[in-house]
C-alpha positions in Angstrom: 80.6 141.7 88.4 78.6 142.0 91.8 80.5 142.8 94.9 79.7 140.7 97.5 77.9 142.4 101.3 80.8 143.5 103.4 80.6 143.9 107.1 80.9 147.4 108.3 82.1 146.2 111.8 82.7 142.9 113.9 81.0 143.8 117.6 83.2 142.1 120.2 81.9 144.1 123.3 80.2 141.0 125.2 83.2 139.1 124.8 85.6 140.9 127.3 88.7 141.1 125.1 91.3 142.8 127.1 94.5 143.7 126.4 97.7 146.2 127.7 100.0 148.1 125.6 102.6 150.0 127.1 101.2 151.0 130.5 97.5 151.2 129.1 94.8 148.7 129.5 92.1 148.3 126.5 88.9 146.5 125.8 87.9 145.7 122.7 84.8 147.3 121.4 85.0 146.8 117.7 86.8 145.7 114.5 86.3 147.4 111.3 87.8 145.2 108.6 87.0 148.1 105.5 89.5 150.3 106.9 91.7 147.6 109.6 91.1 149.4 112.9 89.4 148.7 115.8 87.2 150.8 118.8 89.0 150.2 122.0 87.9 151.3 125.8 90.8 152.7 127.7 90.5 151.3 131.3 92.3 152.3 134.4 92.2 151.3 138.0 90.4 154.5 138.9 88.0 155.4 136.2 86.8 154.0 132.9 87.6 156.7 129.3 85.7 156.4 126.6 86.0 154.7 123.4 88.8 155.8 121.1 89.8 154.0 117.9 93.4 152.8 116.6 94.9 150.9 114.2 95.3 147.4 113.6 98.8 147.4 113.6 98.9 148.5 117.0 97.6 145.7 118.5 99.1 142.4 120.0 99.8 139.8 118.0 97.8 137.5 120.1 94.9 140.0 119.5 95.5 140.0 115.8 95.6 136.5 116.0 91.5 136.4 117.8 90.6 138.7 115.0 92.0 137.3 111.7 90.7 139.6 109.5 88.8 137.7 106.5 90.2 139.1 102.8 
């Protein structure tokens, strides 16, 4: 039995997916269905951090919802 071509990662840069947990904003960088976590951008009103990765579970359902990650 073959196993099919997975996708290492799902690029959602360009499509300016923003979100807030807690007091933090975020932009979605990435998805990484292998391992169900995602490359976010913190963002703050003064200054922009740099891109940190956390899991799935973490994020907003209506997030989870955009992504739907394919079994």
């Amino acid at each position: 039995m073959g196993k099919g071509k997975k996708k290492k990662s799902v690029e959602y840069s360009s499509e300016h997916i923003i979100f807030t947990v807690e007091t933090r904003r975020y932009k979605l960088i990435r998805f990484h269905p292998s391992n169900m976590s995602v490359d976010v951008k913190i963002i703050d009103d003064a200054s922009q951090k740099g891109i940190i990765t956390i899991g799935f579970a973490e994020l907003p359902r209506d997030i989870k919802q955009k992504l739907k990650p394919q079994k």
